[in-house]
C-alpha positions in Angstrom: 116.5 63.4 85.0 118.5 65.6 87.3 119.0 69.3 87.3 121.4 71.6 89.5 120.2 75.2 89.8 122.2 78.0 91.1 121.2 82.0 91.9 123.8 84.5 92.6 123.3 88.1 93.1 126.7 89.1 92.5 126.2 92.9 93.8 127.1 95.3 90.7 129.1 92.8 88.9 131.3 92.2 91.1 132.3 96.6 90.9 132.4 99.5 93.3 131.7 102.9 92.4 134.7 104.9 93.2 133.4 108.5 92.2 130.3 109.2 89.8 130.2 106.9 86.8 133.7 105.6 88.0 133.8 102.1 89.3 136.6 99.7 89.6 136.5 96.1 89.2 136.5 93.8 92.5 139.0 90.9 90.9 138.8 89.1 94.8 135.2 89.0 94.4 135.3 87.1 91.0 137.7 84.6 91.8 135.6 84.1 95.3 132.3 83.2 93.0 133.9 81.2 90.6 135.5 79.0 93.0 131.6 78.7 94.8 130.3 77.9 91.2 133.0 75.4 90.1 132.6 73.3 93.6 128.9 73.6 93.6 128.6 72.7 89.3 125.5 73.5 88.4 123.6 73.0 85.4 121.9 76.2 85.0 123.2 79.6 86.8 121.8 82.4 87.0 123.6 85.8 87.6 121.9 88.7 89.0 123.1 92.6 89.1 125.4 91.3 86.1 126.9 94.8 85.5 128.4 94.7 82.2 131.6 97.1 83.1 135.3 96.8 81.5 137.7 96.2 84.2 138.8 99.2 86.1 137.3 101.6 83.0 133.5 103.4 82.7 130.8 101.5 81.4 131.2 101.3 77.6 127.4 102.0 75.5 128.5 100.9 72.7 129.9 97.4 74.2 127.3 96.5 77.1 128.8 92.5 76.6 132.1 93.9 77.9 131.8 91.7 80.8 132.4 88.2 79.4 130.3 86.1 82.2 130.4 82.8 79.9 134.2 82.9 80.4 134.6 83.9 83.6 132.6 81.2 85.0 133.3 78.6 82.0 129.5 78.0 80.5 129.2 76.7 76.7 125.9 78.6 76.7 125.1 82.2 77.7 121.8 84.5 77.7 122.3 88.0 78.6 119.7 90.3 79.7 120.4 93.8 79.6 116.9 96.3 78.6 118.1 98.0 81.9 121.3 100.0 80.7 124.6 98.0 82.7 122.2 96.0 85.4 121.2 93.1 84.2 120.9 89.3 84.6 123.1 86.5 82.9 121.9 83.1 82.6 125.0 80.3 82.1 123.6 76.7 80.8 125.6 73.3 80.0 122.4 72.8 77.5 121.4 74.5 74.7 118.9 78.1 75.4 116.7 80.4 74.0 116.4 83.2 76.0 113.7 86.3 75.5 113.9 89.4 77.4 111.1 90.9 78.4 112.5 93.4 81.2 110.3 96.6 81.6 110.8 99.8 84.0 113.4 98.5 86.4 111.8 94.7 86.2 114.3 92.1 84.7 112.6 89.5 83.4 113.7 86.5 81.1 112.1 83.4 79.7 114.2 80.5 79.1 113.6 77.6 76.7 115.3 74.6 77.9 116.0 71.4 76.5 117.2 68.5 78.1 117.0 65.6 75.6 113.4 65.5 74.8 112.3 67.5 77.5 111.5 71.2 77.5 111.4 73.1 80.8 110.2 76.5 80.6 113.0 79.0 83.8 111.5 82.6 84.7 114.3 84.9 85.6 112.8 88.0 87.5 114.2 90.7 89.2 112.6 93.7 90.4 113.9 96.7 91.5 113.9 96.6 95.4 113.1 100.4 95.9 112.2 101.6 92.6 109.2 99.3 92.2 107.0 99.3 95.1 105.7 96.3 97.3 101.7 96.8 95.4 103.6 97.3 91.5 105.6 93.7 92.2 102.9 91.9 93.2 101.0 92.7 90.0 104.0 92.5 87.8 104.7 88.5 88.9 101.1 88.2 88.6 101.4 89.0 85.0 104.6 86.9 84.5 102.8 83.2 86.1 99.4 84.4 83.6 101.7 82.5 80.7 104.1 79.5 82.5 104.0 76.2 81.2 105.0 73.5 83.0 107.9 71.8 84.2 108.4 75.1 85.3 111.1 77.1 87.5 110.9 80.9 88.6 114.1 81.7 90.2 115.8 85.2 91.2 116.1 87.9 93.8 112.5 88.8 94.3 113.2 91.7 96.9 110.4 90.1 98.4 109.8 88.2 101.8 107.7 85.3 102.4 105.1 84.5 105.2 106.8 80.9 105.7 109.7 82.4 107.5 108.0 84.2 110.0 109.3 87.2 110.6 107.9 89.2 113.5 107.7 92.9 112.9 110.2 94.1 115.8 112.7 92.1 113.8 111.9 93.4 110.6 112.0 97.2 111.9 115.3 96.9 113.5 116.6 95.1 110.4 115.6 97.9 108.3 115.8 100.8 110.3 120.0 101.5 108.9 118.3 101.4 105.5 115.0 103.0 104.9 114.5 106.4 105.9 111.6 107.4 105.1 108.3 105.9 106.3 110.0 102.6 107.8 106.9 101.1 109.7 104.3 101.4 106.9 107.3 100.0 104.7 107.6 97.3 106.9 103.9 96.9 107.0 104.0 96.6 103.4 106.5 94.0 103.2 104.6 91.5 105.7 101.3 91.4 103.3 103.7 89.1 101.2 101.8 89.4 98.5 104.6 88.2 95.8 105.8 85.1 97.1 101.6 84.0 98.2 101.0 84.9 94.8 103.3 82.3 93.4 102.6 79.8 95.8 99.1 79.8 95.2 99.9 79.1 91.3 101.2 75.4 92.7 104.9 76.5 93.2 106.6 74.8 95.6 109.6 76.8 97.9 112.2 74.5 97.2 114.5 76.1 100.2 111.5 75.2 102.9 110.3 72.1 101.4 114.1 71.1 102.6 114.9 73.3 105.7 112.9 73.8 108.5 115.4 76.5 110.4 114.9 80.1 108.9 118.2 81.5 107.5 118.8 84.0 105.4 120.1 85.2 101.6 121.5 88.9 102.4 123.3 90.3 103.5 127.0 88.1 104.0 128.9 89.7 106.6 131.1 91.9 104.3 128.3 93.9 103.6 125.9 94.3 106.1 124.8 97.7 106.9 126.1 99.7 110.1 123.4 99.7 112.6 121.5 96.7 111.7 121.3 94.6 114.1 119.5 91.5 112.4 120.7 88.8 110.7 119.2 89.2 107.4 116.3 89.0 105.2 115.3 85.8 102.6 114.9 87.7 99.4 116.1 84.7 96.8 114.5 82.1 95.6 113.8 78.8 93.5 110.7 78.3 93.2 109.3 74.9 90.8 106.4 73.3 89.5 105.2 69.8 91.0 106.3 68.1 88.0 109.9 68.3 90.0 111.0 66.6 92.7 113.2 68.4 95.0 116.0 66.6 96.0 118.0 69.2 98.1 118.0 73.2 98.3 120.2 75.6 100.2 122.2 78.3 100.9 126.0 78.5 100.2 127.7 80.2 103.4 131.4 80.1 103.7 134.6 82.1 103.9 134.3 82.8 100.2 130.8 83.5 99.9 131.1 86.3 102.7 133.4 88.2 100.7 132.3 87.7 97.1 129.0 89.5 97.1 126.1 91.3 99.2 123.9 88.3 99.0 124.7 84.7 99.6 124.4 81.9 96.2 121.3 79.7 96.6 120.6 76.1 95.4 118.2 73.4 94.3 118.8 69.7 93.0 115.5 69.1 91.2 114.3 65.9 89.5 111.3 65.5 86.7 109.0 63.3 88.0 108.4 62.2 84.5 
């Protein structure tokens, strides 16, 4: 039994803020994704930063669904998750869902129920704020979301977190960051290489489905639309797929072409996974 997983951070659903609390709606940047999505055809997809903003208009309160993600990229079923006012996460499904939402203080976080004939695979959707919730505070937040998994399970999302298998150095890390943080950048930095998310999920019997398959380090963000002035490396792997060993991983990567540079700040990831059982 074959599954195709997708993750897309699809930076402010696919808006730009104009002015305070104006934003207008990116069109190119949508019809960039879909395309990615449609030639890719996964099974699951999950959207992250899935703003929920009426074309070209202020976000609505009283319509938060404005954004209709299940049409746009053609699911039959849809979850949304939206505890955080108009930042949120979607997740798209050719199977049937249920879908609880248990976001707290800038922490998306949804469980999903799948069931794939008689099979039931448990996903974890998380993504953590990357400034608002410090390096410590996400570390004991996933710690608290692996206490319950079941498995065949699958913890997939933008982390903001690095991992100790890519080896970064801290020269690389500093100069990476150094357009971005500006305030306390090398005990920021410092606090970033303990690594204390992803070696927290790891240690519960995960496996990295992106290094089980690659070797070479590359990297989820930021595409070349959007990188920073200043920066002057490549990028940092903050997206994952992480699985339980009751899956076999049959290929992971990341999607880089001429449409996935312009569509969004962070590059769609993959995994082809297989029950063992």
């Amino acid at each position: 039994m074959k599954l195709k997983i997708m993750e897309y951070n699809i930076k402010d659903g696919f808006t730009k803020e104009i002015a305070k609390d104006k934003f207008i709606y990116e069109k190119y940047r949508e019809k960039s994704a879909v395309r990615i999505v449609k030639d890719f055809d996964p099974d699951i997809l999950l959207i992250c930063e899935a703003n929920f903003i009426v074309q070209h208009k202020k976000i609505n309160p009283k319509n938060p669904f404005s954004t209709d993600y299940k049409k746009i990229f053609s699911f039959p079923f849809c979850s949304y998750l939206i505890k955080h006012g108009h930042d949120g996460s979607v997740i798209l499904s050719k199977f049937p869902i249920i879908t609880m939402d248990f976001s707290i203080d800038n922490r998306v976080f949804g469980r999903t129920i799948l069931k794939m004939g008689k099979k039931v695979i448990i996903i974890d959707n998380i993504h953590p704020h990357p400034i608002k919730v410090n390096n410590f505070n996400k570390y004991r937040w996933v710690k608290s979301v692996l206490r319950d998994k079941k498995n065949p399970y699958i913890l997939i999302g933008d982390f903001n977190s690095l991992s100790r298998l890519d080896k970064y150095s801290r020269e690389y890390l500093i100069n990476f960051f150094e357009p971005i943080i500006k305030f306390n950048l090398w005990g920021e930095v410092d606090s970033m290489m303990k690594y204390e998310v992803v070696d927290e999920i790891l240690k519960n019997g995960l496996q990295d489905t992106y290094k089980l398959i690659n070797r070479r380090f590359d990297y989820t963000c930021p595409t070349s639309t959007f990188k920073s002035m200043g920066q002057n490396e490549k990028g940092i792997r903050i997206d994952y797929i992480f699985c339980s060993k009751d899956f076999k991983v049959l290929d992971s990567g990341i999607i880089k072409n001429e449409l996935s540079e312009k569509a969004s700040d962070h590059y769609p990831i993959y995994a082809i996974l297989e029950l063992k059982w």
